[in-house]
C-alpha positions in Angstrom: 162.6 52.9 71.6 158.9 52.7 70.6 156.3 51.9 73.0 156.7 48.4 75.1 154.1 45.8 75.8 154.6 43.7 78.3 152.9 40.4 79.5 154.4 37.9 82.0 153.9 33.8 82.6 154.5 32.2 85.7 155.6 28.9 85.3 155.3 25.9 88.3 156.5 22.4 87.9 158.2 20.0 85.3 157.8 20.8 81.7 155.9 17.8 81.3 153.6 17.7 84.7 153.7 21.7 85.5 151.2 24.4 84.9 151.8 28.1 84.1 149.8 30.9 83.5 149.8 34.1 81.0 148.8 37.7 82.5 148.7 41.4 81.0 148.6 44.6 82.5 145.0 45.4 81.0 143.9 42.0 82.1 143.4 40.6 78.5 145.5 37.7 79.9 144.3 37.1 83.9 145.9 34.3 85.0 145.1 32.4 81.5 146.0 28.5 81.9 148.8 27.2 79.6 150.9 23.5 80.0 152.3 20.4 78.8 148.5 19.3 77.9 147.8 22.6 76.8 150.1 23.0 73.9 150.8 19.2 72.8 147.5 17.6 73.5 144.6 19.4 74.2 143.7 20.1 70.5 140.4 22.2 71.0 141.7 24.4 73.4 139.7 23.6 76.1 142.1 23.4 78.8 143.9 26.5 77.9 146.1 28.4 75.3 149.6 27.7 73.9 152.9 30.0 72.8 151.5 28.9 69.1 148.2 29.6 69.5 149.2 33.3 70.9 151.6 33.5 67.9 148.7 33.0 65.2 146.8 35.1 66.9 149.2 38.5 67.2 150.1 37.7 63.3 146.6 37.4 62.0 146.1 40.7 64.1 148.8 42.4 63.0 148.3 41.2 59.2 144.4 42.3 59.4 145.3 45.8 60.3 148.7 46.4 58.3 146.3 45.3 55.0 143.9 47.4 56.4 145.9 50.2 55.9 147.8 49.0 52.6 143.7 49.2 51.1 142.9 52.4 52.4 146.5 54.0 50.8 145.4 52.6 47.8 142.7 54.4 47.6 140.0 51.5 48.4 137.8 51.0 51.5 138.0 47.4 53.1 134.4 45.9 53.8 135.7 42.5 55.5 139.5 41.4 56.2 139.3 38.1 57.7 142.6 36.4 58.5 142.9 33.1 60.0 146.5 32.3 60.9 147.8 28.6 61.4 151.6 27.9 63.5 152.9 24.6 62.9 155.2 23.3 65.8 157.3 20.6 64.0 160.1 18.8 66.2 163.7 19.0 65.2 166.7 17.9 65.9 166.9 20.4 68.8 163.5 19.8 70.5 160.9 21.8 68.8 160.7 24.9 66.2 157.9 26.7 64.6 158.3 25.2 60.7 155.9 27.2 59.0 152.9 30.0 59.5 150.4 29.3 57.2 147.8 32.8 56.7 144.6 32.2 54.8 143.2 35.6 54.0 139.4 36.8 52.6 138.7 39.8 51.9 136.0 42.3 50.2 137.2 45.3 48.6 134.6 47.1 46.3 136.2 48.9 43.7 139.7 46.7 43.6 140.5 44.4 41.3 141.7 41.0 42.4 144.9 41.5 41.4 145.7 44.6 43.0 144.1 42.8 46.4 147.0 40.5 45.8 149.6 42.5 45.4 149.2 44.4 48.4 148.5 41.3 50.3 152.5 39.7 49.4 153.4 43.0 50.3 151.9 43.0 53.8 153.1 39.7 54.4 156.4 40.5 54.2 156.1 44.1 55.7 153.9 43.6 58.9 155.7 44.1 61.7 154.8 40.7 63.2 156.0 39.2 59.7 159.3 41.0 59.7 159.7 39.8 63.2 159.0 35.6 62.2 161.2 36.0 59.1 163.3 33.3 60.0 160.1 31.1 59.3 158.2 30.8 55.6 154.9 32.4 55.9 152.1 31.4 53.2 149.8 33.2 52.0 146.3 31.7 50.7 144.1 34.6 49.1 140.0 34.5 48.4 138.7 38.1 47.1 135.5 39.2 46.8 134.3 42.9 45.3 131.3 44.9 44.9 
């Protein structure tokens, strides 16, 4: 078995009324506010963070740097990866699912043509480990590449 990361939540009250919080062992999550308002409602993100929210962020994360290293194997240096990652919460017949993941990525690559960016890019998207773990879900993929 590789090497385990572990975060808890703490959840108090009705689905609808309660509160919960999100905590880490290195503190990046201390006691982080999540609920009802949280995730259906509170569209800014003021009043704290969501399951979705969290999602987006570990597969933009995990994109960024599995590209990252797609580039460099190529033989290229990345300048800029930037990946914004959108979860859509859709409900179902069940409740709720997660109906799509939506990845818009820009990069800068000097030396690499756009289509090789591209290429590499599909290829992440479907080999990330975060991607490999959401496969059950259609991930797009939106590209804008820059070189030098």
């Amino acid at each position: 078995m590789g090497t385990l990361r572990k975060a808890t939540a703490t959840w108090n009250g009705t689905g609808l009324e309660g509160k919960g919080t999100l905590n880490s062992k290195n503190q990046f999550f201390n006691n982080t506010p999540y609920s009802f308002n949280s995730r259906f409602e509170n569209v800014d993100g003021t009043q704290g963070t969501n399951p979705e929210e969290l999602l987006a962020a570990a597969h933009a994360g995990c994109f960024a740097m599995a590209l990252s290293f797609a580039v460099t194997q190529a033989g290229f240096t990345p300048e800029v990866l930037h990946v914004e990652a959108k979860v859509a919460l859709d409900a179902d017949r069940d409740g709720f699912e997660i109906s799509v993941i939506k990845l818009h990525l820009t990069g800068e690559v000097s030396g690499m043509t756009e289509a090789q960016f591209n290429e590499l890019a599909e290829a992440v998207k479907l080999g990330c480990p975060i991607s490999k773990a959401l496969s059950a879900t259609p991930i797009e993929l939106i590209t804008q590449f820059t070189t030098k």
